[in-house]
Backbone as JSON, one array per atom type, in Angstrom:
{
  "sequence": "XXXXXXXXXXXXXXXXXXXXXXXXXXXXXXXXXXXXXXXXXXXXXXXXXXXXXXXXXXXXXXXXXXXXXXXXXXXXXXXXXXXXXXXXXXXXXXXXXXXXXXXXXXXXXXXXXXXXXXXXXXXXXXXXXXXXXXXXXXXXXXXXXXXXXXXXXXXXXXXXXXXXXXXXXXXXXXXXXXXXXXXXXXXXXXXXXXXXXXXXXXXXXXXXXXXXXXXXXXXXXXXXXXXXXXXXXXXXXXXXXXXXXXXXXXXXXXXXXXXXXXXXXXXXXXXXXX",
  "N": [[123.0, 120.38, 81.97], [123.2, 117.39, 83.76], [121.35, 115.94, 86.42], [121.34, 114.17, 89.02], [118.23, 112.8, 90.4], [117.42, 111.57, 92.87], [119.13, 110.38, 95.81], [120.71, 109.82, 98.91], [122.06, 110.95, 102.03], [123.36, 109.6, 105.24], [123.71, 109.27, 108.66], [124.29, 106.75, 110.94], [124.79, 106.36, 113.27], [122.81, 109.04, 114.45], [120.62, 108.02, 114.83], [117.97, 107.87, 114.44], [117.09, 106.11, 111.89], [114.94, 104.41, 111.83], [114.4, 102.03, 110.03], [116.62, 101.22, 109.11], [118.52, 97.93, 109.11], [120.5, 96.69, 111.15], [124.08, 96.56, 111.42], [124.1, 96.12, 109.07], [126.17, 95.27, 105.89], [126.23, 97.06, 104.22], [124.45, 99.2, 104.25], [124.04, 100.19, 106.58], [125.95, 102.36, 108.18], [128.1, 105.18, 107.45], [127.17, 107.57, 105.32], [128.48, 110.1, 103.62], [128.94, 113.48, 101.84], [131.86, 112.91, 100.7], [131.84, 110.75, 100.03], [130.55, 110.06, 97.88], [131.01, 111.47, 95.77], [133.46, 110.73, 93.81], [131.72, 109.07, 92.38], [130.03, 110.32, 91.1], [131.7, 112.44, 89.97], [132.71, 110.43, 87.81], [130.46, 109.89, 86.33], [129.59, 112.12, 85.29], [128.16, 113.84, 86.59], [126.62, 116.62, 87.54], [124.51, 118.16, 89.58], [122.9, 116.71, 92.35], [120.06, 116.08, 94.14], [119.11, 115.61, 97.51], [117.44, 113.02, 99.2], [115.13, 112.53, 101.55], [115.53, 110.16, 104.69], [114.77, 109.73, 107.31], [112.72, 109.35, 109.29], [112.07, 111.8, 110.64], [112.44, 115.73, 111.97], [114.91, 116.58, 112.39], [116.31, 114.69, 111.03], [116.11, 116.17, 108.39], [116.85, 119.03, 108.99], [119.87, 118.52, 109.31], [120.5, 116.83, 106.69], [120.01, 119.84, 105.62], [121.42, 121.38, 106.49], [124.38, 120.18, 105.32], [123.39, 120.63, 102.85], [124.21, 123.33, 102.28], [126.64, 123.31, 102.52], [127.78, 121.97, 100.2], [127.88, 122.31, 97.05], [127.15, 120.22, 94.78], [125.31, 119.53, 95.96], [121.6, 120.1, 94.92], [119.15, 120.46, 96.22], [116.77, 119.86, 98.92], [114.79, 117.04, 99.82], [112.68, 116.9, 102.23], [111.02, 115.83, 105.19], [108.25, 116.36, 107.39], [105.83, 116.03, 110.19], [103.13, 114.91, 109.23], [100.72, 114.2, 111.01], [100.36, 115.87, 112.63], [99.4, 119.08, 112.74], [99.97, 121.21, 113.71], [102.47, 121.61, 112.55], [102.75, 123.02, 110.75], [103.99, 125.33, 110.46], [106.53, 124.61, 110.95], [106.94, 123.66, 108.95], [106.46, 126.0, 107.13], [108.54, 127.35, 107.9], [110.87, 125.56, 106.98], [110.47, 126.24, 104.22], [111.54, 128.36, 103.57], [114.11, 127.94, 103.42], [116.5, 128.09, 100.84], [117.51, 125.84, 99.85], [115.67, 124.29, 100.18], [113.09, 122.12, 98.95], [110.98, 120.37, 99.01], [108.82, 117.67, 100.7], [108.72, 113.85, 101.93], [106.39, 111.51, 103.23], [106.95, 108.5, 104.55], [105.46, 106.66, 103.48], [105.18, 103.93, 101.92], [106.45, 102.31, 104.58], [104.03, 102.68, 106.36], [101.23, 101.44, 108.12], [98.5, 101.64, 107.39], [97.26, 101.67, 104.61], [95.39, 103.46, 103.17], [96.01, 105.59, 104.67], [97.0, 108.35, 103.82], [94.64, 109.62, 102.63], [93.62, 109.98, 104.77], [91.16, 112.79, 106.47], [92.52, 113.97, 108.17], [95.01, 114.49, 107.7], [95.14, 116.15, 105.51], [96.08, 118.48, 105.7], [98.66, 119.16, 105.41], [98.65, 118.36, 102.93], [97.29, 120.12, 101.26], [98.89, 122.62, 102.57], [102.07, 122.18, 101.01], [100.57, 123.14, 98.26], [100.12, 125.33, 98.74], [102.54, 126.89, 99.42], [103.68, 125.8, 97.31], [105.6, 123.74, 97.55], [107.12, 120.42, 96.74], [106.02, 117.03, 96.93], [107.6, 113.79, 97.17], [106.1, 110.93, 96.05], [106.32, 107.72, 98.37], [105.81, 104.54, 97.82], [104.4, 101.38, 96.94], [103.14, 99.0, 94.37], [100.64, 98.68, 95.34], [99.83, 101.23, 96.8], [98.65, 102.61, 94.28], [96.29, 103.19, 93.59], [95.24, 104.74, 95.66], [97.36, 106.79, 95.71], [96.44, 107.92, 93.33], [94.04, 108.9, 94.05], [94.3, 110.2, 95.79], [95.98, 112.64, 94.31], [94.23, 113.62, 92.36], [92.66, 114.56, 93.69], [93.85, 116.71, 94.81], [94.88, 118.43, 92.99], [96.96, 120.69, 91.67], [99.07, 119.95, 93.1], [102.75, 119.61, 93.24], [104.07, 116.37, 91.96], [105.47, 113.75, 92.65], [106.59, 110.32, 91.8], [108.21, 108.25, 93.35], [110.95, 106.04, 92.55], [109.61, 104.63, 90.44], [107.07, 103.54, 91.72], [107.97, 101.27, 92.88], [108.1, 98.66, 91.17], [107.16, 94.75, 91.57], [110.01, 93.21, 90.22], [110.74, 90.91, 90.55], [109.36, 89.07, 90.95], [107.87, 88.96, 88.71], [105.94, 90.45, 88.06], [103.36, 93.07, 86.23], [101.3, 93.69, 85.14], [99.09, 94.76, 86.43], [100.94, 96.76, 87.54], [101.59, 98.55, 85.53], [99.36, 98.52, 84.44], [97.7, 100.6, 86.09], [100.25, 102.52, 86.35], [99.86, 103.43, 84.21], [97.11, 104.72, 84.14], [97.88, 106.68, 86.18], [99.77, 108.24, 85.08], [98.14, 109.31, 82.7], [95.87, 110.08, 83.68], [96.42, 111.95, 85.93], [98.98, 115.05, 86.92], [101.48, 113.54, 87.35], [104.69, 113.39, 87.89], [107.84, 110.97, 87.65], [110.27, 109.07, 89.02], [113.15, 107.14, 87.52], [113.98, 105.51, 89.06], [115.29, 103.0, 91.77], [114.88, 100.33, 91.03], [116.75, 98.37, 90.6], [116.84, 97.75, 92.62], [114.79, 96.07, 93.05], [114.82, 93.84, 91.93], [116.02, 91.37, 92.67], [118.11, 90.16, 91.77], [118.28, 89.68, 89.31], [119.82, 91.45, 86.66], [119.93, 92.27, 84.51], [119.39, 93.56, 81.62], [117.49, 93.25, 79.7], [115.46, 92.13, 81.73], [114.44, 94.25, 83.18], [113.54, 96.46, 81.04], [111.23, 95.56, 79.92], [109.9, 97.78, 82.23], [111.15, 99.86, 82.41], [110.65, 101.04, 79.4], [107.74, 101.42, 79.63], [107.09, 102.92, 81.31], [108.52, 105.37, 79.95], [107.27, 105.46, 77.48], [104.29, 106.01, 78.44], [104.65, 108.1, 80.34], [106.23, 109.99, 79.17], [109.44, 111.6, 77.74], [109.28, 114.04, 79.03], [108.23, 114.12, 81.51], [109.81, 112.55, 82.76], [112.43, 111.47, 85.83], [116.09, 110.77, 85.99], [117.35, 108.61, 88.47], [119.67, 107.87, 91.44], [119.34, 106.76, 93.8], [121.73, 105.86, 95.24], [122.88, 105.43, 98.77], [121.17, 103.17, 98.59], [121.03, 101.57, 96.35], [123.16, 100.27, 96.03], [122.98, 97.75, 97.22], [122.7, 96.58, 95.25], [124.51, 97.15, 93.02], [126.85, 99.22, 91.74], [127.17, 102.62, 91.83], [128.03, 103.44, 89.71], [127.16, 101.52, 87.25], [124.78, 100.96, 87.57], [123.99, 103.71, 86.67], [124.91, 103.3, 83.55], [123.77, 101.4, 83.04], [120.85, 102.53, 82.62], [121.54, 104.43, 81.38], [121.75, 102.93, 78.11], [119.03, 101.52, 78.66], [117.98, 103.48, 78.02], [118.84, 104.13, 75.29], [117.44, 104.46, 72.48], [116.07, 107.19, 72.85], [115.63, 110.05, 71.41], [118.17, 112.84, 71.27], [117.43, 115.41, 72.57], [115.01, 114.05, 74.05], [116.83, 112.07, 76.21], [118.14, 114.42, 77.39], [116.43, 115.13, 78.78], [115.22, 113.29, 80.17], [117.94, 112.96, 82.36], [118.42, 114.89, 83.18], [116.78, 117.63, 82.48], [114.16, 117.27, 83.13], [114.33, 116.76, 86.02], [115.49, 119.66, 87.08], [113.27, 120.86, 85.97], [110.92, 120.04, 87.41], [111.91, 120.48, 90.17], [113.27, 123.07, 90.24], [115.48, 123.54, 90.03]],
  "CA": [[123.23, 119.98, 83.35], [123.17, 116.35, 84.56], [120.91, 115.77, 87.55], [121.03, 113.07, 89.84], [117.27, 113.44, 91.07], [117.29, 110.83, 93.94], [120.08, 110.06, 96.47], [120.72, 110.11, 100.6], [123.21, 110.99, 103.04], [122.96, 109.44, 106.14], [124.54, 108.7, 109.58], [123.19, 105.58, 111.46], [124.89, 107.18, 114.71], [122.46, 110.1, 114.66], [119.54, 107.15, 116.07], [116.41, 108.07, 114.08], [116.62, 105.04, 111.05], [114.17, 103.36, 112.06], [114.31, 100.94, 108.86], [117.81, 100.2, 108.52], [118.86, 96.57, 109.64], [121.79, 96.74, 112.31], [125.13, 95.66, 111.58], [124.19, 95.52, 107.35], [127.88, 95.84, 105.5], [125.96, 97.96, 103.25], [123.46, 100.4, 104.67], [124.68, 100.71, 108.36], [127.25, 102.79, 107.99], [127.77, 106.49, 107.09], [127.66, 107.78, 103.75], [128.11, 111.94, 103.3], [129.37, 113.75, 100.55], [132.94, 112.39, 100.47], [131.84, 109.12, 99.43], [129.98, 110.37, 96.46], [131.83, 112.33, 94.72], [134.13, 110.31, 92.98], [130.9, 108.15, 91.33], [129.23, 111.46, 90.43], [132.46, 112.89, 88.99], [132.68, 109.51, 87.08], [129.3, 109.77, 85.83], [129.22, 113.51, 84.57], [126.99, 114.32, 87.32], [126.47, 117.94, 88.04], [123.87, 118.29, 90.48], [121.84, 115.94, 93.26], [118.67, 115.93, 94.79], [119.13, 114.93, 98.48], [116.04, 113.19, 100.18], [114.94, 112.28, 103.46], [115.88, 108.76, 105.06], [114.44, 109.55, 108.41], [110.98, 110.48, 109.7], [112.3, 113.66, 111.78], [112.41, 117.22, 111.05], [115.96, 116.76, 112.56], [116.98, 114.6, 109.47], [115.65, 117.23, 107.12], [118.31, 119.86, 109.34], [121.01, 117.95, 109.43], [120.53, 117.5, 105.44], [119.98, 121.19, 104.66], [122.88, 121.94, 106.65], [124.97, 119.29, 104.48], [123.27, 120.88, 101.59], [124.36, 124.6, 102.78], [127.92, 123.09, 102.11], [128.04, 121.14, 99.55], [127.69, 122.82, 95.66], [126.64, 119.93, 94.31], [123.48, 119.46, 96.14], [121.08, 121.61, 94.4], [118.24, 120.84, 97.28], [116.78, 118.58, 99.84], [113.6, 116.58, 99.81], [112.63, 116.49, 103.66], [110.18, 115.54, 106.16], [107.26, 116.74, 108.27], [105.09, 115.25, 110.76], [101.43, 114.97, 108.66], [99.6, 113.95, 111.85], [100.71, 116.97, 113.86], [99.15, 120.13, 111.81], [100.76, 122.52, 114.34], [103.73, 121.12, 111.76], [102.63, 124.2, 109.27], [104.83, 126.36, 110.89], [107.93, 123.7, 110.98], [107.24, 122.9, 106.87], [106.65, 127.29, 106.8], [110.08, 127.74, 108.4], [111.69, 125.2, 105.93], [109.95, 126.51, 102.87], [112.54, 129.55, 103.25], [115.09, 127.88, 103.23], [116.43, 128.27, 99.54], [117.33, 124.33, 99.54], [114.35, 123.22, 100.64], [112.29, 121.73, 98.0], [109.72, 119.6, 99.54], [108.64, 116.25, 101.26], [108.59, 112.32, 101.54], [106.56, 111.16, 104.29], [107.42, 107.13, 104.05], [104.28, 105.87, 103.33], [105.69, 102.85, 102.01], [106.5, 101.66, 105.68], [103.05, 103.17, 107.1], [101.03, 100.15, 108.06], [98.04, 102.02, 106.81], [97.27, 102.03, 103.21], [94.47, 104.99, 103.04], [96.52, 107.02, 105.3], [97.36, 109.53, 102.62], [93.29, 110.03, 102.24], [92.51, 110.26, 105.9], [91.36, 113.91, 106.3], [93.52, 114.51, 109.1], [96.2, 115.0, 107.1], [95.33, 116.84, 104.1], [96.14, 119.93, 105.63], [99.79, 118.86, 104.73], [98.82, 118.39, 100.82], [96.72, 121.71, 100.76], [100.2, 123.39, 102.58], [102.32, 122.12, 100.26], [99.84, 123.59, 97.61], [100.12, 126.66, 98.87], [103.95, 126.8, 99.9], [104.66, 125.41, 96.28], [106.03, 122.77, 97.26], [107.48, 119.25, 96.08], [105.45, 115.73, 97.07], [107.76, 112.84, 96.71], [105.31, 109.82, 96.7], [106.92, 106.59, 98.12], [105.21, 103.71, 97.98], [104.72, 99.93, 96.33], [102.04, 99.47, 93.56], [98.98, 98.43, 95.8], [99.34, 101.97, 96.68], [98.39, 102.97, 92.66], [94.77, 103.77, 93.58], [95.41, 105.65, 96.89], [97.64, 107.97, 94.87], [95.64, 108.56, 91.81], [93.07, 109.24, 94.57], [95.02, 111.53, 96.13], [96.34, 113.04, 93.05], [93.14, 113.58, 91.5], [92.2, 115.29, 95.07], [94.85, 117.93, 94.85], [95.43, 118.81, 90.81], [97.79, 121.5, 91.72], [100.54, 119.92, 94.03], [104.06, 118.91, 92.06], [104.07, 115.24, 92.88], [106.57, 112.9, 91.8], [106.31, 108.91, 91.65], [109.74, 107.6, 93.45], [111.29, 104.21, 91.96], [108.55, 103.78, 89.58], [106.48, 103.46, 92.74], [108.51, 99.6, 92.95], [107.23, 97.41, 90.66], [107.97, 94.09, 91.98], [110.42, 92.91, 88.69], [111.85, 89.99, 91.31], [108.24, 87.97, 91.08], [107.43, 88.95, 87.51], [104.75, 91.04, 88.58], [103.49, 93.63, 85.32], [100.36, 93.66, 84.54], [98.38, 95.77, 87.8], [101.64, 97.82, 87.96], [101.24, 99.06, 84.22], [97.82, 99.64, 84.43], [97.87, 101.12, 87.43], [101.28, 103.09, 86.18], [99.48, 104.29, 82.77], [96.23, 105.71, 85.0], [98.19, 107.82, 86.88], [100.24, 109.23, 83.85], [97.02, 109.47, 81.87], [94.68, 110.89, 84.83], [96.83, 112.81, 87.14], [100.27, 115.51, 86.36], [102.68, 113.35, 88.56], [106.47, 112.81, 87.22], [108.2, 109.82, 87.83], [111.46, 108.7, 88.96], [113.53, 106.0, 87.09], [115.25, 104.66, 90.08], [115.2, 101.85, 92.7], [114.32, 99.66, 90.67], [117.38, 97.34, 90.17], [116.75, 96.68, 94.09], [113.56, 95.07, 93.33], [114.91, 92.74, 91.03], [116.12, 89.85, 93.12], [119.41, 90.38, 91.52], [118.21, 89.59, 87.95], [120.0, 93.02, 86.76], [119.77, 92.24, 83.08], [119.17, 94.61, 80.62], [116.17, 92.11, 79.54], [114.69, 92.33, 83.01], [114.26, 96.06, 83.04], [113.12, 96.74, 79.85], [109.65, 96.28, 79.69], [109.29, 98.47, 82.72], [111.27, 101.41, 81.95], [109.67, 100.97, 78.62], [106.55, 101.56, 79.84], [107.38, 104.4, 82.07], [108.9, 106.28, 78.99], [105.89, 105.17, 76.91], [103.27, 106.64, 79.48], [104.82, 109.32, 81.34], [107.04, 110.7, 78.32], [110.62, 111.54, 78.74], [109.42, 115.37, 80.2], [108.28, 113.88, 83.13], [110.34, 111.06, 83.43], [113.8, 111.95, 85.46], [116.44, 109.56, 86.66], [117.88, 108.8, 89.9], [120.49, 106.78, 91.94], [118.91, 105.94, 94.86], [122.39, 105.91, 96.29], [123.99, 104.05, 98.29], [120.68, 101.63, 98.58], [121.3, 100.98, 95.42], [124.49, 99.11, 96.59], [122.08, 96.42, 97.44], [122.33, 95.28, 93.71], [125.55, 97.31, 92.29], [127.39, 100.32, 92.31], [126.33, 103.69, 91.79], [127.99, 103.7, 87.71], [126.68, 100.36, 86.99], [123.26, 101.51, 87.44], [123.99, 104.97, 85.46], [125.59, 102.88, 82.83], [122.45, 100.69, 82.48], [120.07, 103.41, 82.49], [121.74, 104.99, 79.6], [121.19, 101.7, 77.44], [118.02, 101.82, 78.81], [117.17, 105.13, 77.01], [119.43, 104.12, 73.98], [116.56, 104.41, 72.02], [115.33, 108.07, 72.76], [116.42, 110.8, 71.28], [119.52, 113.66, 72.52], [116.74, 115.88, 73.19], [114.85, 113.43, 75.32], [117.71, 111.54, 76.91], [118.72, 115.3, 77.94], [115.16, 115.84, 79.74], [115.38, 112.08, 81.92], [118.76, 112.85, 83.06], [119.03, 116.72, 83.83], [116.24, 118.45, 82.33], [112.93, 117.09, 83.97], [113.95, 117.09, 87.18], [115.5, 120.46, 86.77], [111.87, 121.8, 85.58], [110.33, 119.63, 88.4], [112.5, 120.76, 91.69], [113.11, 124.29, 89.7], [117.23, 123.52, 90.28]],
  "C": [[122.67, 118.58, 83.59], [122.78, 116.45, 85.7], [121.03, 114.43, 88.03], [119.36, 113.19, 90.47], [116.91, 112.3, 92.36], [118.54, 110.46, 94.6], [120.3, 110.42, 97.99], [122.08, 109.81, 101.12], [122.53, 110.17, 104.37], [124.51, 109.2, 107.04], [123.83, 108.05, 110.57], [123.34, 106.35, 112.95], [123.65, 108.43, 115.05], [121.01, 109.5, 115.37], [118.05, 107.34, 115.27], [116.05, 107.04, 112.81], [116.04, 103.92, 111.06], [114.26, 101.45, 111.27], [115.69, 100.14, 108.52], [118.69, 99.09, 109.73], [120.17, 97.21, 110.26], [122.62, 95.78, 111.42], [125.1, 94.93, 109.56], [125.39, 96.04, 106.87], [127.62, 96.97, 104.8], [125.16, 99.49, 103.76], [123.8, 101.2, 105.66], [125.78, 100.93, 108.01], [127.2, 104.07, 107.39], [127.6, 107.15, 105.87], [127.13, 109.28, 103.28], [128.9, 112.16, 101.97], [130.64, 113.25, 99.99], [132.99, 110.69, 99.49], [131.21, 109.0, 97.84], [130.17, 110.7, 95.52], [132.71, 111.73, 93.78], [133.04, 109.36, 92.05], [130.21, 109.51, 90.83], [129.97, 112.3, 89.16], [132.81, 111.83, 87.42], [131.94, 109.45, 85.59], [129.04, 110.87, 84.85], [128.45, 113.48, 85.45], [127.53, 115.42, 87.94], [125.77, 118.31, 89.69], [123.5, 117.37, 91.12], [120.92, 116.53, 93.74], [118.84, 114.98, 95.82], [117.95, 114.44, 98.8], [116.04, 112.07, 101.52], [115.11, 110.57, 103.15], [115.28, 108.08, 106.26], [112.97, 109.93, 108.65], [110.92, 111.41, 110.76], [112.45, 115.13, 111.08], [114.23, 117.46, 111.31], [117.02, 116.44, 111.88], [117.29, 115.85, 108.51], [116.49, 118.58, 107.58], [119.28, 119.39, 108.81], [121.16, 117.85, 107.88], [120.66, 118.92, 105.12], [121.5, 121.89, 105.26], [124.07, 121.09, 105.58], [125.01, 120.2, 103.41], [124.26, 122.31, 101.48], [126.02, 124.68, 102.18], [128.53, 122.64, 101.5], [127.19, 121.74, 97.87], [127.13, 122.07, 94.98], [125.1, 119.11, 94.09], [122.7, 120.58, 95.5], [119.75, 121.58, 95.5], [117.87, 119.94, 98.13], [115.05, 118.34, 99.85], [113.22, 115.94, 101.63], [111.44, 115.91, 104.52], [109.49, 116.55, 107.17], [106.52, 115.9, 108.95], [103.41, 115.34, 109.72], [100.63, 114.82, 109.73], [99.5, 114.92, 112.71], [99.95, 118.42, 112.94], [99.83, 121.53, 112.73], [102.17, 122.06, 113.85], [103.77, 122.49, 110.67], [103.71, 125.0, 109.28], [105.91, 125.92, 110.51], [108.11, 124.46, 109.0], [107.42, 124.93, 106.22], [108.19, 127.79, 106.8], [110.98, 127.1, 107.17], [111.76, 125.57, 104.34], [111.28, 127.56, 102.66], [113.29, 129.84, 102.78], [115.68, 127.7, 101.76], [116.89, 126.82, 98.7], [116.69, 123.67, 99.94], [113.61, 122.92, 99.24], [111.2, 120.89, 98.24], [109.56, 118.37, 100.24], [108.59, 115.35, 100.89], [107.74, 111.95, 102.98], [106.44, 109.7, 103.53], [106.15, 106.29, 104.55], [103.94, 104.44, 103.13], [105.79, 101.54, 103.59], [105.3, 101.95, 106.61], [102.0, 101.46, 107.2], [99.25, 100.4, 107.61], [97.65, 102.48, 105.11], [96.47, 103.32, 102.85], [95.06, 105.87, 104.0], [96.57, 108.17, 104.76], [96.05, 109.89, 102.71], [92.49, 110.44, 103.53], [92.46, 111.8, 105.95], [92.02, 114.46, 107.12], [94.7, 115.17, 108.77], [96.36, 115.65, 105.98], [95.36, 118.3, 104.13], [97.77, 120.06, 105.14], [100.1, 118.98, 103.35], [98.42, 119.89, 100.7], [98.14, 122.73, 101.3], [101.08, 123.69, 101.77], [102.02, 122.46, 98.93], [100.42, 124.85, 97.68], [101.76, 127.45, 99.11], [104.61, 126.61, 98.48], [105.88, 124.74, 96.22], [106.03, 121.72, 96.76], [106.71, 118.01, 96.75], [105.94, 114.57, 96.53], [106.72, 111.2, 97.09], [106.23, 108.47, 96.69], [106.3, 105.45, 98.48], [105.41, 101.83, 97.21], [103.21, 100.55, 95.49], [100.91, 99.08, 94.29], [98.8, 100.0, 96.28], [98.58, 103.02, 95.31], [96.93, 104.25, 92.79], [94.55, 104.84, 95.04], [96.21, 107.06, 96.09], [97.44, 108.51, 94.0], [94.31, 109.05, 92.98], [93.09, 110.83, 95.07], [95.22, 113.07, 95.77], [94.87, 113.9, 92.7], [92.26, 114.68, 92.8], [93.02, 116.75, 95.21], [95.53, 118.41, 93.68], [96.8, 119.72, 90.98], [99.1, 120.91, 92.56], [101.32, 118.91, 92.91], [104.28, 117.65, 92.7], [104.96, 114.83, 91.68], [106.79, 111.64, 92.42], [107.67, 108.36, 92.13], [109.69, 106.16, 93.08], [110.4, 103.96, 91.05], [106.98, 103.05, 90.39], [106.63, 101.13, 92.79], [107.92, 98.32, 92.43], [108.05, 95.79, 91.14], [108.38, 92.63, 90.44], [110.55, 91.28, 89.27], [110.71, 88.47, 91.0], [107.51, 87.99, 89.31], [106.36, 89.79, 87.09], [104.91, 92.7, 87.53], [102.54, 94.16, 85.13], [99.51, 94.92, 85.24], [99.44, 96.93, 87.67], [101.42, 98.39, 86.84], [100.34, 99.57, 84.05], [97.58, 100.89, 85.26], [99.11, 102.79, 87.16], [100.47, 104.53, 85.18], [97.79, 105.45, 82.89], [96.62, 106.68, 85.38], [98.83, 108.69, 85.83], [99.18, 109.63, 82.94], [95.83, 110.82, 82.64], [95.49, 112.32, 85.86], [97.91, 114.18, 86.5], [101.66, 114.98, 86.67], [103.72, 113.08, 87.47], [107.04, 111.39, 87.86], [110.02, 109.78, 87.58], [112.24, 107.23, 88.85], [114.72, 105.69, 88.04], [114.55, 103.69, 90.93], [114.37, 100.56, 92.19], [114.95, 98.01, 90.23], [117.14, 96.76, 91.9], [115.65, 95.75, 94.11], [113.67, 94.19, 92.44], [115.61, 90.87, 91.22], [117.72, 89.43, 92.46], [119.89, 89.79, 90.27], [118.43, 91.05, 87.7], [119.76, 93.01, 85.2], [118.98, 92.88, 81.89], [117.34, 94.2, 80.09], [114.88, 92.31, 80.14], [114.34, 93.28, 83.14], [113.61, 96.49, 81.99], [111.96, 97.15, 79.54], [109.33, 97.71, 80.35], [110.05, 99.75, 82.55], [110.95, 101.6, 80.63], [108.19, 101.65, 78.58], [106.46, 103.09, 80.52], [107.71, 105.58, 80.88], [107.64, 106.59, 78.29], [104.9, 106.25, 77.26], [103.37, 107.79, 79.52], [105.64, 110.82, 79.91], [108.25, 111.2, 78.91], [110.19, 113.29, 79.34], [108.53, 115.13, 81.18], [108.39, 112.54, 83.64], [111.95, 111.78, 83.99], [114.5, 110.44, 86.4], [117.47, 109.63, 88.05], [118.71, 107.57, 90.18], [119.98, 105.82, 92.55], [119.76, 105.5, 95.7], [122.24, 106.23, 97.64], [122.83, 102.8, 98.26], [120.92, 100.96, 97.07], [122.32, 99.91, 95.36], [124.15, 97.6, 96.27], [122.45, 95.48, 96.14], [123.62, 95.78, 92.87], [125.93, 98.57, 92.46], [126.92, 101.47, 91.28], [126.79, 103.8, 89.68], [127.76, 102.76, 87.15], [125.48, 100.43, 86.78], [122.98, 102.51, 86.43], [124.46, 104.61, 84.22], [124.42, 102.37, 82.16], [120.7, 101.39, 82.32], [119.99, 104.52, 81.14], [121.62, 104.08, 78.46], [120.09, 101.76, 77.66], [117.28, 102.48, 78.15], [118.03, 105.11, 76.21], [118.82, 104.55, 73.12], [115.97, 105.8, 71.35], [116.61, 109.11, 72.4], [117.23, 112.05, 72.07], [118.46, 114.33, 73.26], [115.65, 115.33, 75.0], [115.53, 112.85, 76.5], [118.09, 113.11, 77.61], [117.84, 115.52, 79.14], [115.25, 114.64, 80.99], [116.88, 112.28, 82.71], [118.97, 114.35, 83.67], [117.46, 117.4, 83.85], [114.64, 118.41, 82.79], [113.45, 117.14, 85.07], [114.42, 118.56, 87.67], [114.15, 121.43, 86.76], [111.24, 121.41, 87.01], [110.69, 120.43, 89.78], [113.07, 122.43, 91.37], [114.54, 124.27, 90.25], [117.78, 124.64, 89.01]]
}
């Protein structure tokens, strides 16, 4: 089975995307299952892994209903409030649901870097603990040490590293993210997803350019808990959804069937229990 383990539906009309620019040819604008399907069928792609876009619990509906109808979602990565703890109930209710698989809150855009550590909110990680749920972490690499903190704070929750947690390829920038990368794979259990990473490249897409760092990621993390993802449609940003899956398989030219089977299907499979 071929997984997609990262990718989003959205509809800008629905008012809660905070993040996405008005009036972009690319982003603004709707993009549900109809639009997907012909790059997935392209691709050999079996399954997806929907995840959140919005910071509402009304996203994370509106997905599971999507998912409810759509075969080749196998689950949805959603949202909770963390600052609200009378949220237990919400994240209890969704746990049920049999395509629920766990959270993103978008930490990345939080203007707080130790947020994740304040104790206010670690009744969210210990939930998720206990719920057995999923923890997608999304961030940039100055968060490195906040999430190995984290991490290292909660041994038991299934966490998983989105984009490579964005190394920025566009400035040249290697050295902190690596270290930083090879800590957390060394110290912590987190998995890691080989996507969004051609967006941070400034629109050097070149096989070249990439290299070291999914290199390193393989290296580190090993391919059973490395899986790969679209990141559709932001991926747009830099090329289209089999352009990316094209250069990802070159990418992992290298590793063998066995492994190449585990970054594209079979880690995130084990990870999201699809």
């Amino acid at each position: 089975m071929k997984i997609d383990a990262h990718q989003h539906f959205w509809q800008p009309a629905r008012g809660d995307y905070g993040w996405m620019p008005q009036d972009d040819p690319i982003l603004s604008r709707p993009y549900g299952p109809a639009d997907l399907s012909p790059a997935l069928a392209a691709a050999g792609i079996d399954r997806t892994v929907l995840v959140q876009a919005a910071p509402t619990v009304h996203e994370t509906e509106y997905m599971l209903g999507i998912a409810d109808v759509t075969e080749q979602v196998a689950g949805v990565v959603g949202w909770v409030d963390f600052e609200d703890p009378s949220q237990q109930a919400v994240l209890e209710r969704l746990a049920r649901h049999p395509k629920f698989f766990g959270v993103r809150p978008m930490i990345q855009d939080l203007p707080d870097d130790d947020w994740m550590l304040q104790d206010s909110v670690q009744w969210a990680f210990e939930a998720l603990v206990a719920l057995d749920l999923t923890f997608d972490c999304l961030g940039f690499p100055r968060h490195i040490d906040r999430f190995h903190a984290l991490l290292t704070r909660h041994p038991a929750m299934r966490a998983v590293l989105d984009h490579c947690l964005k190394p920025q390829i566009r400035d040249g920038a290697f050295n902190d993210w690596a270290d930083g990368m090879a800590r957390l794979a060394r110290e912590t259990g987190a998995y890691v997803k080989l996507s969004g990473i051609v967006t941070e490249t400034d629109g050097r897409m070149a096989d070249d350019d990439l290299a070291p760092y999914v290199d390193h990621v393989l290296t580190q993390f090993g391919a059973e808990r490395v899986m790969w993802g679209s990141d559709w449609p932001v991926v747009r940003l830099a090329c289209e959804y089999g352009d990316w899956h094209a250069q990802a398989l070159r990418l992992c030219a290298g590793l063998g069937a066995a492994d190449k089977a585990r970054v594209f299907g079979g880690t995130a499979a084990e990870f999201y229990r699809i």
